[in-house]
Rosetta silent file (secondary structure, phi, psi, omega in degrees, C-alpha in Angstrom):
SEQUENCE: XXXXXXXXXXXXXXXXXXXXXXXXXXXXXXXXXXXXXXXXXXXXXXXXXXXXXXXXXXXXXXXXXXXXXXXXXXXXXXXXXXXXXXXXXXXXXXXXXXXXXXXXXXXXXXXXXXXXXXXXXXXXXXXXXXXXXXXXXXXXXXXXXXXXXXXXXXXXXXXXXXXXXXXXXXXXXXXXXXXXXXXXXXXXXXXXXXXXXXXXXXXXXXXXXXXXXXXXXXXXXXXXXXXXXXXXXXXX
SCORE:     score description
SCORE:     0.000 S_00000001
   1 L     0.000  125.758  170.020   31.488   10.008   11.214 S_00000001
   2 L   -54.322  135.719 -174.288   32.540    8.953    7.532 S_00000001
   3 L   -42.716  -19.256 -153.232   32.328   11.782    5.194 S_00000001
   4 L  -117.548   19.715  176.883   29.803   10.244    3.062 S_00000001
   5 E  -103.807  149.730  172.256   27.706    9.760    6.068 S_00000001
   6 E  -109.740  111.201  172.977   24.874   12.469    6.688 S_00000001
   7 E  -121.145  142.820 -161.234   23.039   12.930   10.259 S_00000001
   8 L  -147.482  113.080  179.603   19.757   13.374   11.113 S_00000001
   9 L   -22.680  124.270  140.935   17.532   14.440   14.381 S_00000001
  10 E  -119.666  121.996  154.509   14.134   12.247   14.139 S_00000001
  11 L    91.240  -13.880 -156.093   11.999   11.446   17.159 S_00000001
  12 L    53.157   62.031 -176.176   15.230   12.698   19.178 S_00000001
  13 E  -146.880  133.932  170.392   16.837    9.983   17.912 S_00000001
  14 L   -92.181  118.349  173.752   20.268   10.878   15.612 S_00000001
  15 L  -104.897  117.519  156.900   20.008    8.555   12.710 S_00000001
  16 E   -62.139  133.959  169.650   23.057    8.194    9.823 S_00000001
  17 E  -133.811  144.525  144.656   22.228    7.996    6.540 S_00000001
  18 E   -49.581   97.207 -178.816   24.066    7.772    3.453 S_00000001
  19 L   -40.904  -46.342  160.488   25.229   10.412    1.173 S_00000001
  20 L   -69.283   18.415 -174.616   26.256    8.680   -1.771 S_00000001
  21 L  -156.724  113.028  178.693   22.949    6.775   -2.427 S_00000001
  22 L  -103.162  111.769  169.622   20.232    8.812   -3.976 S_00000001
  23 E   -84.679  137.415 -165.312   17.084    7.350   -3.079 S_00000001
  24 L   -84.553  142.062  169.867   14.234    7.234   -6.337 S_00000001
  25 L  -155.662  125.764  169.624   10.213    8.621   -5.200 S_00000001
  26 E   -86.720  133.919  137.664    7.301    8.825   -7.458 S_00000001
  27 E  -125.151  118.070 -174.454    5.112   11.045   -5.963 S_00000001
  28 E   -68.743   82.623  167.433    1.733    9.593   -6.327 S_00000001
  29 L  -130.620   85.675 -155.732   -0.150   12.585   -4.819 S_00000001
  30 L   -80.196    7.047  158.026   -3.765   14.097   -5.600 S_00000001
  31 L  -113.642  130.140  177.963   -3.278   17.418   -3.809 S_00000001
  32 H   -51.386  -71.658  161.427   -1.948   19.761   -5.477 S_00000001
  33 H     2.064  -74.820 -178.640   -0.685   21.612   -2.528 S_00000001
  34 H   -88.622  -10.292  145.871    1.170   18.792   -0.521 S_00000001
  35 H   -27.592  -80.002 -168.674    2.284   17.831   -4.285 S_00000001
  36 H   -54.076  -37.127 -163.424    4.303   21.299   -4.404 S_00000001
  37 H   -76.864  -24.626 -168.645    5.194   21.405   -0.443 S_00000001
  38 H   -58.351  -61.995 -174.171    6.629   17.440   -0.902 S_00000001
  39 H   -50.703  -60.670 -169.040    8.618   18.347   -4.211 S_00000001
  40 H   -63.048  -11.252 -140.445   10.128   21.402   -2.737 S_00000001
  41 H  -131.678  -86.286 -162.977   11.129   20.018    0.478 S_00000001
  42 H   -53.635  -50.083 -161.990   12.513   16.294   -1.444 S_00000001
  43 L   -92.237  -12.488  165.815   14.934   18.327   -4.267 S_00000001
  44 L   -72.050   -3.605 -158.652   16.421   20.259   -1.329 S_00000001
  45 L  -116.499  113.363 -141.653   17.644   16.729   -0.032 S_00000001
  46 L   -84.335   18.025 -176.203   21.287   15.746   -1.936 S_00000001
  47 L  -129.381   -9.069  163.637   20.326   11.692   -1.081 S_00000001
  48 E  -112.184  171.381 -150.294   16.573   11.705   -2.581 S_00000001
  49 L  -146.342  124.486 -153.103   15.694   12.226   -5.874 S_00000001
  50 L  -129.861   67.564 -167.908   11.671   12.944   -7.326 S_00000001
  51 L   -74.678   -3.016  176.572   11.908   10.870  -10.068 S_00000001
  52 E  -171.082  174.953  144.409    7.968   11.178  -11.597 S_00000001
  53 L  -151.999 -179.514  169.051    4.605   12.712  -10.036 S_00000001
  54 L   166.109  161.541 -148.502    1.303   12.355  -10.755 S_00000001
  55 L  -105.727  153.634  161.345   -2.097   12.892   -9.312 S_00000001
  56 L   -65.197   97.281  167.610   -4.674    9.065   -9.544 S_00000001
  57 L  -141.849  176.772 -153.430   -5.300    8.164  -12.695 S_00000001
  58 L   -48.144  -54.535  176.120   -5.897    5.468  -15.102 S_00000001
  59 L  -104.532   47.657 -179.567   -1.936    5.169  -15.944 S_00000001
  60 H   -79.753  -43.745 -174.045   -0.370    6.161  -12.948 S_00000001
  61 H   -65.082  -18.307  172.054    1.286    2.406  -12.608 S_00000001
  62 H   -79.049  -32.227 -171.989    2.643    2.997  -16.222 S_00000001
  63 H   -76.833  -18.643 -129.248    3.809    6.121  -15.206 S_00000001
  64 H  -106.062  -60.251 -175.564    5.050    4.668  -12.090 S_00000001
  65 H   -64.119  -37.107  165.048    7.011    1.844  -14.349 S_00000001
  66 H   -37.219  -61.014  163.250    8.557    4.466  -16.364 S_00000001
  67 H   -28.772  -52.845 -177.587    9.758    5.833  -13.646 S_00000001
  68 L    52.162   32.009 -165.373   12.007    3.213  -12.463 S_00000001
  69 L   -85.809  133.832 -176.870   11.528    4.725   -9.309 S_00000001
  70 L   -81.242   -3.487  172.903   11.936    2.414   -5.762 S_00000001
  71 L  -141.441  134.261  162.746    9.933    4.003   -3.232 S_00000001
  72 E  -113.420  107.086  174.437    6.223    5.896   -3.943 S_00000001
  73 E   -82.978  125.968 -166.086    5.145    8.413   -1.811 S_00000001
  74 E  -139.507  168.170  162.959    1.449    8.723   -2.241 S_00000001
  75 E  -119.148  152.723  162.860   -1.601   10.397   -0.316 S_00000001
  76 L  -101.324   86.797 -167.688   -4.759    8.996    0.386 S_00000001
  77 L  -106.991    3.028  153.128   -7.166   11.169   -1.577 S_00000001
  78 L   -64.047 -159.020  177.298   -9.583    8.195   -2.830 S_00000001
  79 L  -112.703  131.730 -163.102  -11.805    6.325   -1.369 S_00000001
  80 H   -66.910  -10.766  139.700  -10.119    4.044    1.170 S_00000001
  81 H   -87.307  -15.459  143.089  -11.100    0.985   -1.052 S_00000001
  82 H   -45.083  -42.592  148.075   -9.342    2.498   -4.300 S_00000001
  83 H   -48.325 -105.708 -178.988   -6.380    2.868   -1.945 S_00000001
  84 H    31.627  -87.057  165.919   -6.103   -0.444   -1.364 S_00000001
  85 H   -40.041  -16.881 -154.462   -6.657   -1.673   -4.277 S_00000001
  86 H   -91.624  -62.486 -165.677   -4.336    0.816   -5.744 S_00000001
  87 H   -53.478  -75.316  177.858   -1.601   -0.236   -3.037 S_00000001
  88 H   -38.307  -64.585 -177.987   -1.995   -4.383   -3.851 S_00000001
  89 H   -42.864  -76.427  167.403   -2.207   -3.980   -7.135 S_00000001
  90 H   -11.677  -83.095  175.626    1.262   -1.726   -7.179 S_00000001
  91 H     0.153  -72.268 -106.702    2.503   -4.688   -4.542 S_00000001
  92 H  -113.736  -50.961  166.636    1.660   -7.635   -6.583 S_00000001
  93 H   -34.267  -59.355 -165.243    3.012   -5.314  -10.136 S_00000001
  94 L  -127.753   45.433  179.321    6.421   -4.152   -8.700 S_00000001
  95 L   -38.276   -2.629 -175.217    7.014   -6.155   -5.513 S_00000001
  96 L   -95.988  -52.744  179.494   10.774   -4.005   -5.089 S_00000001
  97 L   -46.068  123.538 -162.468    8.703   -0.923   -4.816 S_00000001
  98 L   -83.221  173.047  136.503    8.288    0.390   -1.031 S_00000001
  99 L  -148.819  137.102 -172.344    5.283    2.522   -0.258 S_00000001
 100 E   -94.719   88.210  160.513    5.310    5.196    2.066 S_00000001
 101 E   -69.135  142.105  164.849    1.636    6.124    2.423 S_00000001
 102 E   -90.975  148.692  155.533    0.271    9.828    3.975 S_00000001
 103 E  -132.803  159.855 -172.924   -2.989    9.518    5.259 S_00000001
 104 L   -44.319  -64.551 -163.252   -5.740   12.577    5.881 S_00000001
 105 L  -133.004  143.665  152.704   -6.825   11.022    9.666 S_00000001
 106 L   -44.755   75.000 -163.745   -5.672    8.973   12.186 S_00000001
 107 L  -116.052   73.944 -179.407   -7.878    6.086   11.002 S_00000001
 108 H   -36.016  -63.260  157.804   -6.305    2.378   12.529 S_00000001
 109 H   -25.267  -40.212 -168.605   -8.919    0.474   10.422 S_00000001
 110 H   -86.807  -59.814  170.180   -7.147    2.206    7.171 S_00000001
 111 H   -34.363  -68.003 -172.174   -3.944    1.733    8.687 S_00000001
 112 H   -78.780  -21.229  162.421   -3.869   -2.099    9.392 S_00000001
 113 H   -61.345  -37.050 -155.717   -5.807   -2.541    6.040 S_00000001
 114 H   -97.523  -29.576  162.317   -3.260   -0.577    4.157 S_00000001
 115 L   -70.917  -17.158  172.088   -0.082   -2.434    5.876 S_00000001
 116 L   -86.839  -19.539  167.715   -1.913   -5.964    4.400 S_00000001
 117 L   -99.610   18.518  179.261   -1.769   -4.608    1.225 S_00000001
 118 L   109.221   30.657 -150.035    1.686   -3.766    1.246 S_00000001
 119 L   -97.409  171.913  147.167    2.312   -0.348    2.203 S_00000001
 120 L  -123.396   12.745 -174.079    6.118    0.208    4.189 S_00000001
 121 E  -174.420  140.418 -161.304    5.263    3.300    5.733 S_00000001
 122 E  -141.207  117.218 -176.971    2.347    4.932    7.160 S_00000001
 123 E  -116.250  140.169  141.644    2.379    9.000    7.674 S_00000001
 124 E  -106.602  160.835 -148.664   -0.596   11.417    8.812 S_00000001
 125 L   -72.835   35.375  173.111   -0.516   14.201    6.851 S_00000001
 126 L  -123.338   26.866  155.237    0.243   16.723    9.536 S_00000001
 127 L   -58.477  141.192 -165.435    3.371   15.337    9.854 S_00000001
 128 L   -86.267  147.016  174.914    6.254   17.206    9.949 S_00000001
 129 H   -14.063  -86.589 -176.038    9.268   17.634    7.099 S_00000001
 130 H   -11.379  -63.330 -178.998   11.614   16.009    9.305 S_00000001
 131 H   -67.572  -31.202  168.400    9.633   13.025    9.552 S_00000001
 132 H   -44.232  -44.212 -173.974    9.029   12.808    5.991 S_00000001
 133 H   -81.822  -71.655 -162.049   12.643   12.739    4.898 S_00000001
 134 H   -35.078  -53.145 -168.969   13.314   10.731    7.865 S_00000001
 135 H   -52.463  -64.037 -154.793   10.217    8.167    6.897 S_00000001
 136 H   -54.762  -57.179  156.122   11.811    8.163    3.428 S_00000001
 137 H   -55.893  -33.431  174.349   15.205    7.378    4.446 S_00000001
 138 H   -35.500  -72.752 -130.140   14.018    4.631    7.046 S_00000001
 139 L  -103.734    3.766  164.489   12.456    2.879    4.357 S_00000001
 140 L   -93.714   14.964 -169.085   14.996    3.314    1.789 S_00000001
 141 L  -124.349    8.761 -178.087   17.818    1.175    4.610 S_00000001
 142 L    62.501   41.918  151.556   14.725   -1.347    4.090 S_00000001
 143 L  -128.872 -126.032 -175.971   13.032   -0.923    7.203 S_00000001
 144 L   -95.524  140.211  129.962    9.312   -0.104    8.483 S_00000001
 145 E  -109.930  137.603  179.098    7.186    2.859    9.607 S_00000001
 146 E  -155.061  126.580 -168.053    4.750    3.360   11.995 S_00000001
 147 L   -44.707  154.620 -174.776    3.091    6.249   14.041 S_00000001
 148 L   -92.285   14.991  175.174    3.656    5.130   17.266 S_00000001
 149 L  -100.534   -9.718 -167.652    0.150    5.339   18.257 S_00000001
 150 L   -95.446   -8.165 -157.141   -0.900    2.789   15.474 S_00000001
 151 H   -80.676   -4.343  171.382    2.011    0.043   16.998 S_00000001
 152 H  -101.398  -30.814  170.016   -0.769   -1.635   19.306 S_00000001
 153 H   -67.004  -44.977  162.791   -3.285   -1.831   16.675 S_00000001
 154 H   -39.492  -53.171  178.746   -0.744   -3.306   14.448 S_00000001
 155 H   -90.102    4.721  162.088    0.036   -6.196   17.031 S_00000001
 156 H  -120.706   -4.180  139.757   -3.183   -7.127   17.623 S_00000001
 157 H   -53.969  -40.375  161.921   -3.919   -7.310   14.024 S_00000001
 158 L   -64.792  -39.904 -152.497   -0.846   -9.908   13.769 S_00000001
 159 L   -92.082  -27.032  158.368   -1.968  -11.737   16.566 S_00000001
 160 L   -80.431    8.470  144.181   -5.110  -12.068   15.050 S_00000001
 161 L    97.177   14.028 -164.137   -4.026  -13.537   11.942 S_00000001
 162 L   -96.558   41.063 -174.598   -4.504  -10.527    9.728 S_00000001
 163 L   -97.435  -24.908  179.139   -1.417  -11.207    7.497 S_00000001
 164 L   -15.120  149.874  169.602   -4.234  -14.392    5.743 S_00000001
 165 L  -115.745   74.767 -125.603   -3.902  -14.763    2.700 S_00000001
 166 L   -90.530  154.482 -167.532   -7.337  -16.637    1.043 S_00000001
 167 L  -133.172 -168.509 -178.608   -6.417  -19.772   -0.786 S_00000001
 168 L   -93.196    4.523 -177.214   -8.369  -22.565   -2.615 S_00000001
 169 L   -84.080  -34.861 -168.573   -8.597  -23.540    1.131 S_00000001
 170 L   -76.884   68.073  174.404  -11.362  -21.274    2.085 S_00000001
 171 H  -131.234   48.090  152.707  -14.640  -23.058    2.150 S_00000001
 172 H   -70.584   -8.056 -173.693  -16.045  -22.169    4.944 S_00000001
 173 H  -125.722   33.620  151.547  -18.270  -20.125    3.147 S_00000001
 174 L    65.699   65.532 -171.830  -19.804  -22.592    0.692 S_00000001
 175 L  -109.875  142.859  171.429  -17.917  -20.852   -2.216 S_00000001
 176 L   -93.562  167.478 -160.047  -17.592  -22.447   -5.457 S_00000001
 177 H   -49.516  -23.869 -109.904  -14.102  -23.886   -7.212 S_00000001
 178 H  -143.482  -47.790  178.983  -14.507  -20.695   -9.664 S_00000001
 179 H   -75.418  -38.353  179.162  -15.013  -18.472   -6.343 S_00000001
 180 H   -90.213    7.188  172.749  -12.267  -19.473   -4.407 S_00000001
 181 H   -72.929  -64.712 -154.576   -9.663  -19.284   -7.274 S_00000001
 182 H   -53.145  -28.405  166.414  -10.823  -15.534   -7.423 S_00000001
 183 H   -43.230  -85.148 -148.711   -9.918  -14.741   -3.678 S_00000001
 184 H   -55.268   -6.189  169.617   -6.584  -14.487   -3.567 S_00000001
 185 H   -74.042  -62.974  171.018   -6.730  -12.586   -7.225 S_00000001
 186 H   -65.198  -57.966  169.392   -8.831   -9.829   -5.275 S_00000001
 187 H   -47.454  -17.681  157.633   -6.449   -9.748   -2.509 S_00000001
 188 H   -41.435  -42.048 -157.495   -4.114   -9.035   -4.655 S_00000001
 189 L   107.166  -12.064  164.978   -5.658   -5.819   -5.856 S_00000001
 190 L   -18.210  160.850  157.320   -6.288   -7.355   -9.716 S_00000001
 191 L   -85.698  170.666  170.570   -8.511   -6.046  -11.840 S_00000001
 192 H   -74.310  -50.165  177.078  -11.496   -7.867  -13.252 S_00000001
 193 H   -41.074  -44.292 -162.488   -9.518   -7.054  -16.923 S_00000001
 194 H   -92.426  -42.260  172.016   -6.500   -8.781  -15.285 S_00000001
 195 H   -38.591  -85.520  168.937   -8.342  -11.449  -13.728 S_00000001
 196 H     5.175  -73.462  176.740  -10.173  -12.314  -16.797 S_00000001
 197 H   -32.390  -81.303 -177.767   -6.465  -12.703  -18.362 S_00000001
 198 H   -35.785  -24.151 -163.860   -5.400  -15.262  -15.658 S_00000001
 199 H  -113.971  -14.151  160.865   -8.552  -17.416  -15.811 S_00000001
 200 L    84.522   80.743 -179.628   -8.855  -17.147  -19.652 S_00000001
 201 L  -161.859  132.428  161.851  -12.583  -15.558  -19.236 S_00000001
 202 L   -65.910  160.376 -145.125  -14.331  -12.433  -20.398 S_00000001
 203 L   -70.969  -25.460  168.917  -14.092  -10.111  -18.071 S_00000001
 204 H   -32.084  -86.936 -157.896  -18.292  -10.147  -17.805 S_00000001
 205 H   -51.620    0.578 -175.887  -18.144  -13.710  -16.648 S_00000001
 206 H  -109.419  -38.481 -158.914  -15.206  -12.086  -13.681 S_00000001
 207 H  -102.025  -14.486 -177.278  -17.851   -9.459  -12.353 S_00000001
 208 H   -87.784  -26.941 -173.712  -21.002  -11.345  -12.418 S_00000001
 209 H   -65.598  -11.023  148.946  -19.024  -14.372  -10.562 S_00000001
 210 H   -53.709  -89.108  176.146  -17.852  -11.183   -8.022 S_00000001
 211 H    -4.901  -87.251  164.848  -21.130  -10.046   -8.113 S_00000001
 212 H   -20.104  -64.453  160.126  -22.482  -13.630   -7.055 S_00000001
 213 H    -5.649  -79.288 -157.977  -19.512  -13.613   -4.541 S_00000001
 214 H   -53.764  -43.462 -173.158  -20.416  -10.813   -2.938 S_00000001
 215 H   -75.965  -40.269 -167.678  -24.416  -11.713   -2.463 S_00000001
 216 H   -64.183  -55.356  179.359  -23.292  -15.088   -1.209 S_00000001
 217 H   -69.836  -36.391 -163.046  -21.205  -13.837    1.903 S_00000001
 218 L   121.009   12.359 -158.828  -22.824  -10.956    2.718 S_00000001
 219 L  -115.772  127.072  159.330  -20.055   -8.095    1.674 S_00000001
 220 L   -76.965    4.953  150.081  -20.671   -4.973    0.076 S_00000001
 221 L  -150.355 -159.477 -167.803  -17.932   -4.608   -1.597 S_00000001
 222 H   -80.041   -7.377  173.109  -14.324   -6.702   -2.629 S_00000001
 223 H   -86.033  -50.249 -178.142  -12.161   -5.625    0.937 S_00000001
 224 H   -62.633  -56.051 -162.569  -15.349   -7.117    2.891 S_00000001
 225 H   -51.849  -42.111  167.863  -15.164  -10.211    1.025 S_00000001
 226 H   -71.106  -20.564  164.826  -11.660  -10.764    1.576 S_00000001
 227 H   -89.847  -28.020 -176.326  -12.021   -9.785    5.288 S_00000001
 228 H   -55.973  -82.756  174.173  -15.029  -12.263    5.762 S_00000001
 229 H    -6.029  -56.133 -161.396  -12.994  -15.205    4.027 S_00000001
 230 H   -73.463  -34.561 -173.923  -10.116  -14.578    6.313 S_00000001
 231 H   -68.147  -26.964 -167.995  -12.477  -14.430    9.352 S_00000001
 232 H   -76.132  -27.965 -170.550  -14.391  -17.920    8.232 S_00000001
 233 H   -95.961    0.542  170.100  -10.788  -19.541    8.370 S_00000001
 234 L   -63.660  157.833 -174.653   -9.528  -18.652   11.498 S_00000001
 235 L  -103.684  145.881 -170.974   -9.415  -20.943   14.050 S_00000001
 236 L   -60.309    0.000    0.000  -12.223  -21.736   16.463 S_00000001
């Protein structure tokens, strides 16, 4: 093994990693607790680096940008649409940026929603250290994680098309020109403020045409709408 190489048990699998490459992590984390056990655990490790924290709040993506950090380790201590939303937006902001989510429960709905909106890593939070650094490193060598109990839910999520994107294509659902520019703006994770911007509109005129949206399909909120869409355009 080269000196500047590191090795490390995961899984019972010995993985190398590199010594000389200090990987950057915001951690995006709303318990205090697994805040402190993360930090203390991450600055013992001479190849990662804790480059910001903060708890969810209004300028966490500023803080986040500040940062100039390449991976965010976050928990999911919202409501699993404000993840989401949180996660796309990030995405669609800072496309370089991985995210490594933790989540509370095994929840495969949360899961395959949270890999379409760009996530690179998917933990539950009783996971152990090990895996944590390990997850971190994985996804700092660019590749994927996933509990292995979520890898069938995952492939039947693919095979059912749930990578869609909605387009100006989607009018299966009788939407108007003004509605279906706005999909793929919500899939993003935009804001209505940020919409607004794009479409040159106050942002009123963005939430009552959501609003409208919303009543038309049938969705109670902007993740149903965007799953309906995707569902109307699938093939028979």
């Amino acid at each position: 093994m080269h000196s500047s190489q590191g090795l490390l048990a995961a899984e019972g699998v010995i993985v190398a990693y590199d010594l000389t490459r200090r990987i950057r992590v915001f951690l995006l984390v709303g318990n205090r607790l697994l805040s402190d056990t993360l930090t203390r655990i991450l600055r013992k490790k001479s190849d990662i680096v804790v480059v910001g924290e903060s708890a969810f709040c209004s300028n966490a993506s500023g803080l986040i940008a500040q940062s100039e950090t390449e991976m965010i380790l976050m928990d999911s201590v919202t409501t699993p649409m404000q993840n989401i939303e949180f996660v796309s937006r990030i995405h669609h902001l800072y496309p370089n940026v991985q995210i490594l989510m933790i989540a509370a429960e095994a929840d495969e709905t949360a899961f395959v929603r949270a890999v379409r909106a760009g996530i690179a890593g998917y933990l539950i939070r009783d996971a152990s250290a090990l895996k944590v650094i390990a997850a971190i490193r994985a996804i700092g060598r660019g590749e994927a994680v996933c509990p292995p109990q979520f890898c069938l839910a995952l492939f039947k999520a693919l095979a059912q098309g749930v990578g869609f994107t909605p387009t100006l294509g989607s009018t299966g659902l009788r939407l108007t020109r003004r509605q279906q520019e706005l999909l793929p703006m919500i899939a993003r994770g935009l804001t209505n403020k940020e919409i607004a911007f794009h479409l040159n509109l106050s942002e009123q005129t963005v939430k009552n045409h959501i609003h409208r949206m919303l009543r038309k399909v049938g969705a109670t909120d902007r993740l149903q709408v965007i799953e309906i869409a995707r569902t109307a355009d699938l093939p028979n």
